[in-house]
ROSE-4610 file (N, C-alpha, C; in Angstrom, 1 decimal, always signed):
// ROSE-4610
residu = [X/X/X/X/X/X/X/X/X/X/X/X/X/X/X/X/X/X/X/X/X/X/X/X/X/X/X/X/X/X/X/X/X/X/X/X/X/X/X/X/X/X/X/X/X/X/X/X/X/X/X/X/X/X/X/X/X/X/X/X/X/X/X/X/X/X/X/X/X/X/X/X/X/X/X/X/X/X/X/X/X/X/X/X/X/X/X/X/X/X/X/X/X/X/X/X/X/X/X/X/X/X/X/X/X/X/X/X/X/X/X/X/X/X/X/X/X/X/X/X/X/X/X/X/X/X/X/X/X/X/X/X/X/X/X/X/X/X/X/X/X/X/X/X/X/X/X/X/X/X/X/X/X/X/X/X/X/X/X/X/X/X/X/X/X/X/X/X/X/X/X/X/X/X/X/X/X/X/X/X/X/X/X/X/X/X/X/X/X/X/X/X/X/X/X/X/X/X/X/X/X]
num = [1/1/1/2/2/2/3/3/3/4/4/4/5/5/5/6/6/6/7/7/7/8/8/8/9/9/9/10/10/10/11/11/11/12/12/12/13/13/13/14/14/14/15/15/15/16/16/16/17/17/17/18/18/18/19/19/19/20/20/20/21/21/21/22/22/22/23/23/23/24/24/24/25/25/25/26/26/26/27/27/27/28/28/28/29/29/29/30/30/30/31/31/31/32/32/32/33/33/33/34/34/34/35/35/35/36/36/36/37/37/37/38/38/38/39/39/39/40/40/40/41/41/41/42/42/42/43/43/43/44/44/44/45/45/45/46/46/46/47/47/47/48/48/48/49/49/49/50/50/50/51/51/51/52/52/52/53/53/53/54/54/54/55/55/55/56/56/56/57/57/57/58/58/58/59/59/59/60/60/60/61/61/61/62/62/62/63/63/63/64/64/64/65/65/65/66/66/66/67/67/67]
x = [-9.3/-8.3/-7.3/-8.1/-7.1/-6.2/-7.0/-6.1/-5.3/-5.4/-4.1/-3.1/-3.3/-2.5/-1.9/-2.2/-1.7/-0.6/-1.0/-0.2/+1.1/+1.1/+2.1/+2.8/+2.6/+3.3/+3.8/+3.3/+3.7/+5.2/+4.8/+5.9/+6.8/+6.7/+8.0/+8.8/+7.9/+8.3/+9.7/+9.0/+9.5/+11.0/+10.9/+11.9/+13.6/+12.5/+13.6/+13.7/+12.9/+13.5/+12.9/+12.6/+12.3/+11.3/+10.8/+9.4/+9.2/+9.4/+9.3/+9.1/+9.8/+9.8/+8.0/+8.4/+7.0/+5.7/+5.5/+4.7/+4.1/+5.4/+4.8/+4.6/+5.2/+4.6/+3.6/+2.7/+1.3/+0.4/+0.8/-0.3/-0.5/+0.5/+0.7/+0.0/+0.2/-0.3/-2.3/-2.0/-4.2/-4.0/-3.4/-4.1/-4.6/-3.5/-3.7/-4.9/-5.2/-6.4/-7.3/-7.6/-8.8/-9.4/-8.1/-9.3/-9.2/-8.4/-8.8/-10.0/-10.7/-12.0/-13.1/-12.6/-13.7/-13.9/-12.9/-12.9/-13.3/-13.2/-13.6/-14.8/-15.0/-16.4/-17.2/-17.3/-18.4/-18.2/-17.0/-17.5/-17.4/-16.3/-16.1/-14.8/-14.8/-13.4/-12.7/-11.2/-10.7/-10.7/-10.3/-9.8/-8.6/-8.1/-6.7/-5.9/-6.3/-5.9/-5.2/-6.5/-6.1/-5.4/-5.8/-4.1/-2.7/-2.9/-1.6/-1.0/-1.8/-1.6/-1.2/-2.0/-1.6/-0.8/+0.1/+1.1/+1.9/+2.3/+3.3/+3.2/+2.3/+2.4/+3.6/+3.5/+4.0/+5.2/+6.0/+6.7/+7.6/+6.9/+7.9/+8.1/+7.5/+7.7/+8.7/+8.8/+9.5/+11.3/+11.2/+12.5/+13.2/+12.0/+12.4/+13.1/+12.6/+13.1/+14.0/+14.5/+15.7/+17.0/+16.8/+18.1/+17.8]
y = [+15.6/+15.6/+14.4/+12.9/+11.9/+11.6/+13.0/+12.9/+14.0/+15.4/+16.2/+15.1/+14.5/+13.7/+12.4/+12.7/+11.0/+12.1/+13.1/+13.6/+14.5/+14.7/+15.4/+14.0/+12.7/+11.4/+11.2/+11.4/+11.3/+11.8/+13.3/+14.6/+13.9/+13.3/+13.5/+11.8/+11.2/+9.8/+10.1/+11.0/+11.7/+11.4/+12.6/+13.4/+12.7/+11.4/+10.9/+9.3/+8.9/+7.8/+7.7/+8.9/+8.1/+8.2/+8.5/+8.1/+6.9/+5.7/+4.4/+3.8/+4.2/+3.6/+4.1/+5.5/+6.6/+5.3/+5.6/+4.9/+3.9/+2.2/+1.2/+1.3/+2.3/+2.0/+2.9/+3.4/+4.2/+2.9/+2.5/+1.2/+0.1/-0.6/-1.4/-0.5/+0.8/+1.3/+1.2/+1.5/+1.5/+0.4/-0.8/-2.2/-2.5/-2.6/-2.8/-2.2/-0.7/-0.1/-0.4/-0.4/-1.1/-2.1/-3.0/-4.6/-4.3/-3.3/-3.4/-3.0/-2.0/-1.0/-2.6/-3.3/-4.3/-5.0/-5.5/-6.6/-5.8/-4.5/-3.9/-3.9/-2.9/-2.2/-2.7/-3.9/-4.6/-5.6/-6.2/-7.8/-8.7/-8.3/-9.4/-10.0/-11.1/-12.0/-12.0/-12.3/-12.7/-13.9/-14.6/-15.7/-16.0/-17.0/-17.1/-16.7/-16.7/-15.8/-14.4/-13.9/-12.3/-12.1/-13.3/-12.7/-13.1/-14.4/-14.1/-13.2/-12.4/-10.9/-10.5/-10.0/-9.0/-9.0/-10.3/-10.6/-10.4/-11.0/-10.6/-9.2/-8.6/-7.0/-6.1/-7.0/-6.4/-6.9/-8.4/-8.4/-8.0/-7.8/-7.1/-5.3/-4.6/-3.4/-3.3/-4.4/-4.9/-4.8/-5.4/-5.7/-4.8/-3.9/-2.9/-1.7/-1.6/-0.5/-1.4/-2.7/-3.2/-2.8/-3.2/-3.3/-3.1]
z = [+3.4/+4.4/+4.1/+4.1/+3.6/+1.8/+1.1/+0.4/+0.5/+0.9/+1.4/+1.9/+2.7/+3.7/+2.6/+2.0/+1.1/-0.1/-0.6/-1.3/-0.9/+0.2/+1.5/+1.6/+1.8/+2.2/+1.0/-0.3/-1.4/-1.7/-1.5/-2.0/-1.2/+0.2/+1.1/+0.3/+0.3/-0.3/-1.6/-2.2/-3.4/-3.3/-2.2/-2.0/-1.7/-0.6/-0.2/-0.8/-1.5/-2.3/-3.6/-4.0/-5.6/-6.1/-7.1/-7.7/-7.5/-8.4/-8.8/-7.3/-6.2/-4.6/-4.3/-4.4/-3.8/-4.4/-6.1/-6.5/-6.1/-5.8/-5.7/-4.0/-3.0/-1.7/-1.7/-2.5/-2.7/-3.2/-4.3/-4.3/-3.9/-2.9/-1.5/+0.0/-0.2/+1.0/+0.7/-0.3/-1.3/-1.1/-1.1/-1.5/-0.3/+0.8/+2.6/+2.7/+3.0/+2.9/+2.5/+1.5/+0.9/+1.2/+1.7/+2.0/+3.4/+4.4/+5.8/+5.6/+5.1/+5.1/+4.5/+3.9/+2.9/+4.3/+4.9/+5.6/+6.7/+7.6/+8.9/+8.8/+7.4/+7.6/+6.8/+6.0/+5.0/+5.4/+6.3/+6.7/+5.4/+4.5/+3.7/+4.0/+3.4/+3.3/+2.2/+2.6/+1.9/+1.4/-0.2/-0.4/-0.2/-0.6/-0.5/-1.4/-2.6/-3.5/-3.2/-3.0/-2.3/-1.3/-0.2/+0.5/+0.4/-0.4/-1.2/-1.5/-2.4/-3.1/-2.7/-1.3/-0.5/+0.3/+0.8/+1.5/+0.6/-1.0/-1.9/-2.3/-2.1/-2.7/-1.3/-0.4/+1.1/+1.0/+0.6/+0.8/-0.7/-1.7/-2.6/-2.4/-1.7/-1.3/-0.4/+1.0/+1.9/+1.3/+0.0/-0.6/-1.1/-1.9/-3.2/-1.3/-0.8/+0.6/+1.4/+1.6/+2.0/+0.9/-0.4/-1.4/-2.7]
């Protein structure tokens, strides 16, 4: 189900801005996800490192969809 649903967000992504857009907000959308589920449901942490990461992974997607 969540991956019908990821490839339907994909196609429409497509459609309306782009591969290269589609792409990098597909692997900022997996990045978020993945450490919500590490951090919800396994109870791990982050370092600082990684949320660095993950806060620059957000705001360079932020930018590439501003300009």
């Amino acid at each position: 189900m969540l991956y019908t649903l990821g490839n339907l967000s994909m196609i429409a992504l497509m459609r309306t801005s782009g591969l290269s857009l589609a792409i990098s907000l597909s692997s900022v959308a997996q990045l978020i996800a993945i450490n919500a589920i590490a951090v919800l449901v396994f109870d791990e942490r982050l370092g600082w490192h990684q949320a660095v990461g993950v806060v620059l992974g957000i705001a360079s997607v932020t930018l590439m969809v501003i300009g």
